[in-house]
Z-matrix of the N, CA and C atoms (Angstrom, degrees):
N
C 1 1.458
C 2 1.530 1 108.26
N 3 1.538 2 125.94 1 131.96
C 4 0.994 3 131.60 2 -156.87
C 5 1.975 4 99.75 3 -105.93
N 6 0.981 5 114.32 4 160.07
C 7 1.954 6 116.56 5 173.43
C 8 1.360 7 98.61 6 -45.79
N 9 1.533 8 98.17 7 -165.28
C 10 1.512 9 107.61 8 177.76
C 11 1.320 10 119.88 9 -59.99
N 12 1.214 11 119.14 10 168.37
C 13 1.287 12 149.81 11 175.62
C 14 1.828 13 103.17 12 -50.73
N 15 1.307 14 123.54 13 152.91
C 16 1.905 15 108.95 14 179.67
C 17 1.886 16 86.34 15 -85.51
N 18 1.367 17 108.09 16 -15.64
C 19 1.747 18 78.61 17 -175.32
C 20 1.413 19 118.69 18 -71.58
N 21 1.925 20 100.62 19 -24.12
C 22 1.610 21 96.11 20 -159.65
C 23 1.697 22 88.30 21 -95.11
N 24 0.895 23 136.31 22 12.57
C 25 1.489 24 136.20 23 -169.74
C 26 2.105 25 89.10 24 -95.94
N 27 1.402 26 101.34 25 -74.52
C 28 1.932 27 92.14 26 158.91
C 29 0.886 28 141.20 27 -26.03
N 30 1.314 29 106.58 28 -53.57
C 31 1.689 30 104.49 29 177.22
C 32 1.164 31 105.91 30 -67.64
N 33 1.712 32 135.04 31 -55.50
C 34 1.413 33 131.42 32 147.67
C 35 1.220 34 136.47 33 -5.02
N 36 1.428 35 122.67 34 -40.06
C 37 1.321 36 124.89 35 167.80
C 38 1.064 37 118.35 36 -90.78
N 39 1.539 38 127.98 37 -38.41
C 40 1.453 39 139.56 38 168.66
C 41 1.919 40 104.63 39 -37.58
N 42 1.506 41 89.82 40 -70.08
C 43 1.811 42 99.41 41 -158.20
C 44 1.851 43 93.03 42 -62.52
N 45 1.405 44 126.64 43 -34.31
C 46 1.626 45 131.64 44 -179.49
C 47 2.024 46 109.77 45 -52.14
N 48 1.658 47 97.92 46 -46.29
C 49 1.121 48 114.05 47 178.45
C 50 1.870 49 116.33 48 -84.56
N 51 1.368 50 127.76 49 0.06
C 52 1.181 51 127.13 50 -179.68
C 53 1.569 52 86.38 51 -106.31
N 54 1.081 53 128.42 52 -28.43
C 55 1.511 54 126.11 53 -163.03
C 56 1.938 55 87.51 54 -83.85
N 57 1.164 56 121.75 55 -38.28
C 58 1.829 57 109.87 56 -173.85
C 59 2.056 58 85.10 57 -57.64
N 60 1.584 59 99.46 58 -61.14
C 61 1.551 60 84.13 59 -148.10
C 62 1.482 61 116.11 60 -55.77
N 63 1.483 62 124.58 61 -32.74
C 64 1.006 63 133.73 62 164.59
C 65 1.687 64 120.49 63 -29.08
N 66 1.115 65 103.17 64 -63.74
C 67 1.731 66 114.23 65 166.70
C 68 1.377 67 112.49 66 -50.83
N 69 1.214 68 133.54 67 -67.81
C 70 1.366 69 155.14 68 173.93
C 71 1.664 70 96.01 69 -33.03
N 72 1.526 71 126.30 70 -57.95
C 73 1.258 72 120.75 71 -174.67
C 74 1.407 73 108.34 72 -79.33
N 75 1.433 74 129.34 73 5.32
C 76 1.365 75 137.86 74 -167.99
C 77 1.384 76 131.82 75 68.01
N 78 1.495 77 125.93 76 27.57
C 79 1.441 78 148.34 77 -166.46
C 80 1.690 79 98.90 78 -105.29
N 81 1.176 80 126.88 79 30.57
C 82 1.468 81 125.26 80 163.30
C 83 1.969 82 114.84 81 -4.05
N 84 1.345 83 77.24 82 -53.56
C 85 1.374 84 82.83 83 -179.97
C 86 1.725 85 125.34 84 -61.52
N 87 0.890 86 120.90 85 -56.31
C 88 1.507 87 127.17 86 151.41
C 89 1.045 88 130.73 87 -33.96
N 90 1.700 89 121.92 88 -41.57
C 91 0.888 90 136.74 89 175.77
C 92 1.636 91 131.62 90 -65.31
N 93 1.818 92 85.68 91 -17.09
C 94 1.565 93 109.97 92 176.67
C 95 1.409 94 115.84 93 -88.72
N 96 1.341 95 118.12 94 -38.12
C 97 1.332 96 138.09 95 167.13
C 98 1.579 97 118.32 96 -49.05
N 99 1.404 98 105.38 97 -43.60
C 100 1.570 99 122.35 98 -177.41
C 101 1.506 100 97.98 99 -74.53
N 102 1.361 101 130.53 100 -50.73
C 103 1.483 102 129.96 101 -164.65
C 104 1.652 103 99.28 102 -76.94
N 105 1.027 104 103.41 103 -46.11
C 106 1.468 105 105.58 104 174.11
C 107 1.446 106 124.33 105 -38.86
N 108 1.479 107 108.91 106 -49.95
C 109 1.087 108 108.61 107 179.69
C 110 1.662 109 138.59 108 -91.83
N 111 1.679 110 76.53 109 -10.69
C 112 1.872 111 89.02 110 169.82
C 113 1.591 112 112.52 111 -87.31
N 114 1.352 113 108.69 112 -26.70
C 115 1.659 114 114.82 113 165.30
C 116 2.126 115 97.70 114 -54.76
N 117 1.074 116 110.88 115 -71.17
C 118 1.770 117 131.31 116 -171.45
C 119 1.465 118 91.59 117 -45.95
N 120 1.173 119 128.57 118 -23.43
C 121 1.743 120 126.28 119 166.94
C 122 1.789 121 129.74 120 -74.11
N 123 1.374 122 95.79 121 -36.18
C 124 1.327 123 93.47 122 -179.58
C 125 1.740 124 89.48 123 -107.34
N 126 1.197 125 141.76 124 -2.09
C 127 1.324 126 141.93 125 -168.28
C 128 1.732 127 84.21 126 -72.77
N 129 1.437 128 128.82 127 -54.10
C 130 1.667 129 162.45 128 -147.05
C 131 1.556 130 81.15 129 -90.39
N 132 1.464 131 137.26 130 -81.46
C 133 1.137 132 109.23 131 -142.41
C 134 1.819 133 100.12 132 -78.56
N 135 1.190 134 121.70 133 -13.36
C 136 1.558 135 123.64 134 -175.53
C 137 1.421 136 94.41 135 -72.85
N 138 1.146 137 129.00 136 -67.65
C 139 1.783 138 130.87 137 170.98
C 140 1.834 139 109.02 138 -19.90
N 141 1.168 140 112.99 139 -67.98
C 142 1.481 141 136.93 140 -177.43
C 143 1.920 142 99.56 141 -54.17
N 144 1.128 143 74.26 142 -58.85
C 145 2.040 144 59.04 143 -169.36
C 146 1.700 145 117.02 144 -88.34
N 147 1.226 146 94.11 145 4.88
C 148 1.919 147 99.90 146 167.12
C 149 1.519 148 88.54 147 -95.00
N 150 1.211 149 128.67 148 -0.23
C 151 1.864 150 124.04 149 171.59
C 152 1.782 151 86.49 150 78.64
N 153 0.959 152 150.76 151 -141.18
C 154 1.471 153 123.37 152 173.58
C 155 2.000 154 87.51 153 115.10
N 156 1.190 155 75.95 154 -103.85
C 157 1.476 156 105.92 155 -162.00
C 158 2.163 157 114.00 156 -90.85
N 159 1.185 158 106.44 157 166.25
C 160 1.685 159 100.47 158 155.77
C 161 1.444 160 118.08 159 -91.85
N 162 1.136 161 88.57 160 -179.26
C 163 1.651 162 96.26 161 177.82
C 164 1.775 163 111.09 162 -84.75
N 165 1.465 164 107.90 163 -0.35
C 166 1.550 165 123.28 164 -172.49
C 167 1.156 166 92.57 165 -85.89
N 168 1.280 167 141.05 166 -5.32
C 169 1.869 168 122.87 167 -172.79
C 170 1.465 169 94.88 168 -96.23
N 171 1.730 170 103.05 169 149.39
C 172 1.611 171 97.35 170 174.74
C 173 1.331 172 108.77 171 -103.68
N 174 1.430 173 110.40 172 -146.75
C 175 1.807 174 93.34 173 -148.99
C 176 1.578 175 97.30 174 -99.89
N 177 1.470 176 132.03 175 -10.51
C 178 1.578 177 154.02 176 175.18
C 179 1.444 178 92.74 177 -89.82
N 180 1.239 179 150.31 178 -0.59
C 181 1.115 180 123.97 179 168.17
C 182 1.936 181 100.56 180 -130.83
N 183 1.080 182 117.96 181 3.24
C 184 1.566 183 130.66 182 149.41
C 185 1.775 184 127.22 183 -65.89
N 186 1.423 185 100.52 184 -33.34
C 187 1.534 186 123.92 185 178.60
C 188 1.673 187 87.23 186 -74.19
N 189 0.960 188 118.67 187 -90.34
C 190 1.534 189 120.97 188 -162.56
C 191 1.847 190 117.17 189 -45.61
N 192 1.540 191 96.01 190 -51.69
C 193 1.447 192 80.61 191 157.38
C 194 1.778 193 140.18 192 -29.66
N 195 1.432 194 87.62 193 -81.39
C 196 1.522 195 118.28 194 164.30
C 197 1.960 196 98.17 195 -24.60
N 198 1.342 197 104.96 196 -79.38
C 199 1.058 198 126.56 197 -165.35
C 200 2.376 199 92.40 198 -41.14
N 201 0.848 200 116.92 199 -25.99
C 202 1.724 201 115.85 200 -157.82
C 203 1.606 202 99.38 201 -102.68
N 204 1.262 203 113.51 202 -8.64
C 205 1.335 204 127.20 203 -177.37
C 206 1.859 205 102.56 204 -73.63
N 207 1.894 206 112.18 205 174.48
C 208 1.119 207 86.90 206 170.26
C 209 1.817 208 85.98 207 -119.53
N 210 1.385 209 133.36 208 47.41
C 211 1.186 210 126.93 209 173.50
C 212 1.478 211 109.70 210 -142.25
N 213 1.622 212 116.94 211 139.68
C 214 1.305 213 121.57 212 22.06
C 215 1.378 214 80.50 213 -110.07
N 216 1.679 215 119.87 214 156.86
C 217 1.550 216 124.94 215 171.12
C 218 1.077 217 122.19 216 -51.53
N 219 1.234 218 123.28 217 -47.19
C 220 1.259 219 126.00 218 -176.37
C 221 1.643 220 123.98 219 -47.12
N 222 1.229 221 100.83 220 -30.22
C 223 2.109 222 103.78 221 -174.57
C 224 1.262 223 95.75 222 -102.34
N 225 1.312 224 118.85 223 19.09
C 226 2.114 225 95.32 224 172.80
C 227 1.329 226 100.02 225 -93.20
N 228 1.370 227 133.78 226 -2.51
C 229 1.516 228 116.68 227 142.97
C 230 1.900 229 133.17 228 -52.65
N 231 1.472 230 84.37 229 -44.94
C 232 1.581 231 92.00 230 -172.97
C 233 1.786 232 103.06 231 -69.02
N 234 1.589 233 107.66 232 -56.41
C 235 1.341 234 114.90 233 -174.87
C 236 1.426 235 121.20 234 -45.34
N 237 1.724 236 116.54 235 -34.99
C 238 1.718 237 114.67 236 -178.54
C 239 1.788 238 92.94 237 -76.09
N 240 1.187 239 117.30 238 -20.50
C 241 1.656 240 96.23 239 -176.24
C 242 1.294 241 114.97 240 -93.31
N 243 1.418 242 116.40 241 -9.09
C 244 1.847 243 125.40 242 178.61
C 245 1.580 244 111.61 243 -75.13
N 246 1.781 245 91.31 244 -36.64
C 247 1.374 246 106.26 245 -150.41
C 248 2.620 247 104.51 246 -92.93
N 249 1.408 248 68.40 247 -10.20
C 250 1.518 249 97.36 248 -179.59
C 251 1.861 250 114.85 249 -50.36
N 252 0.947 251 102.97 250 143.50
C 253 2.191 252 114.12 251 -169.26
C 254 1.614 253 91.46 252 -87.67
N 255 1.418 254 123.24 253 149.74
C 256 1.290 255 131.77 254 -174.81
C 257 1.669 256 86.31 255 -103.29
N 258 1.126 257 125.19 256 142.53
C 259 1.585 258 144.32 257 163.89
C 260 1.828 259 104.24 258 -55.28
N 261 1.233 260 91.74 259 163.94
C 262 2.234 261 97.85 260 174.04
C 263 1.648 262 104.37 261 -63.95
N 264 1.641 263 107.36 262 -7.56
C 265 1.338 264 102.33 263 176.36
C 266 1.562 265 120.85 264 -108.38
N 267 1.170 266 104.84 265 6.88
C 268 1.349 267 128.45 266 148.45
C 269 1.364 268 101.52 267 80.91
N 270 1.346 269 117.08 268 30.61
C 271 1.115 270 132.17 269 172.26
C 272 1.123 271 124.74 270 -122.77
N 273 1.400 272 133.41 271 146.53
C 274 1.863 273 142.80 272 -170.61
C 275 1.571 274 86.15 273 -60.68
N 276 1.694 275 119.14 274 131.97
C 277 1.079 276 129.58 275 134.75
C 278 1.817 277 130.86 276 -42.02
N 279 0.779 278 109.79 277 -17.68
C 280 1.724 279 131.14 278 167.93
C 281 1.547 280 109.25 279 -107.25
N 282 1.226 281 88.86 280 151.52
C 283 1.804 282 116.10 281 174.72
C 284 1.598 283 85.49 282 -82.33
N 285 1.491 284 123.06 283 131.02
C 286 1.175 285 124.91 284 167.37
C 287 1.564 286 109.45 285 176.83
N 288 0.884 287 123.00 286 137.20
C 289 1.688 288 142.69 287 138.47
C 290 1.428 289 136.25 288 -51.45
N 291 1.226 290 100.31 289 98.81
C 292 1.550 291 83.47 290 -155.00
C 293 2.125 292 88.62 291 -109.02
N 294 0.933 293 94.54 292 25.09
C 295 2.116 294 88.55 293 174.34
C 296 1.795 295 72.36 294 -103.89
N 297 1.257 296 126.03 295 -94.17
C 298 1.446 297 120.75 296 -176.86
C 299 1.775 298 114.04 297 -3.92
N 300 1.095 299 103.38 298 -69.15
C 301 2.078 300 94.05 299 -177.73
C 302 1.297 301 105.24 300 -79.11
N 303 1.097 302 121.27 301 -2.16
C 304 1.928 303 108.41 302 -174.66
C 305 1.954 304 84.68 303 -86.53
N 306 1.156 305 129.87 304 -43.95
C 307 1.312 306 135.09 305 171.95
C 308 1.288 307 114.63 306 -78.97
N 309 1.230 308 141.89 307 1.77
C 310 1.311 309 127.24 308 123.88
C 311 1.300 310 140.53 309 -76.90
N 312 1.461 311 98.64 310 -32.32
C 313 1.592 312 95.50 311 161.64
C 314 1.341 313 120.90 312 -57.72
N 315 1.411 314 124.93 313 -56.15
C 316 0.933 315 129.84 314 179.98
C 317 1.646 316 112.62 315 -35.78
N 318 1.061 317 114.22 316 -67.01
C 319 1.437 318 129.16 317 -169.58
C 320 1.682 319 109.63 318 -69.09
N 321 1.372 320 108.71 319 -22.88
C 322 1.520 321 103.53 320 158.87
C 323 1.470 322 118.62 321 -59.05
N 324 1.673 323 94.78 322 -72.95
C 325 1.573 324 109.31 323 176.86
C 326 2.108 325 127.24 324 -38.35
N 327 1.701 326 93.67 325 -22.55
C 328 1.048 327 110.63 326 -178.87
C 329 1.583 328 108.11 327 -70.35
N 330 1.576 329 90.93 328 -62.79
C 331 2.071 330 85.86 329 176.23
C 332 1.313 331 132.62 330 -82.36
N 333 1.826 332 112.27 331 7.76
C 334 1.446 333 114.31 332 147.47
C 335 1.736 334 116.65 333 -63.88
N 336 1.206 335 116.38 334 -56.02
C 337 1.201 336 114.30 335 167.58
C 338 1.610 337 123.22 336 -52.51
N 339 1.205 338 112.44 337 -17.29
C 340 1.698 339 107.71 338 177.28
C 341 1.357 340 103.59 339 -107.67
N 342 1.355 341 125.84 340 34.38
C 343 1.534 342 124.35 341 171.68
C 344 1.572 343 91.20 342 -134.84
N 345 1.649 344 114.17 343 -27.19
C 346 1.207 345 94.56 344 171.73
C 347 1.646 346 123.69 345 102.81
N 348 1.621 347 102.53 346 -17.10
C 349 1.147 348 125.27 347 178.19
C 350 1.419 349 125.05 348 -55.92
N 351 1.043 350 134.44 349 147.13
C 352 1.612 351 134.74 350 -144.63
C 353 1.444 352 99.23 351 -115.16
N 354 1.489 353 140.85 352 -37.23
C 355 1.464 354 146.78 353 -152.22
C 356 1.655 355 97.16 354 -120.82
């Protein structure tokens, strides 16, 4: 079994790369939305092809899933900060990066699927 899909790997770079410019123009906020959802992409297609899940879950309710699971260990760092509530100030209660873990998750979840591994 090979990584993601080239579509969900695109959209991955697209929403990774709208989330830099976003930041860059100072829209934090957007920038969270974009990582969010390219993380909620491969969170969705890793769910889907471990059979897991349907293809009816969207990509914000794939993160949290994922995130309630106890596999794989390694991303329940990234996932409590993806999966994390913005304050009335519309900001992460935590110091965190969330383009950094939306691109690690990704790239985790990516080489579970290219090893093929089941847990």
């Amino acid at each position: 079994m090979s990584g993601f899909s080239s579509k969900t790997r695109q959209y991955i770079a697209r929403e990774l790369e709208m989330a830099l410019i976003s930041r860059q123009q100072g829209n934090e906020g957007r920038a969270r939305v974009c990582a969010r959802r390219a993380a909620g992409a491969a969170a969705k297609e890793f769910l889907i092809r471990k059979g897991i899940v349907s293809y009816h879950l969207n990509a914000w309710d794939a993160l949290n899933f994922l995130a309630q699971q106890d596999f794989p260990v390694e991303i329940q760092p990234s996932l409590r900060i993806l999966t994390m509530r913005v304050d009335e100030n519309f900001s992460l209660p935590v110091e965190a990066d969330v383009i950094q873990e939306a691109q690690k998750l990704c790239e985790i979840l990516e080489a579970f699927l290219g090893k093929g591994e089941d847990d």
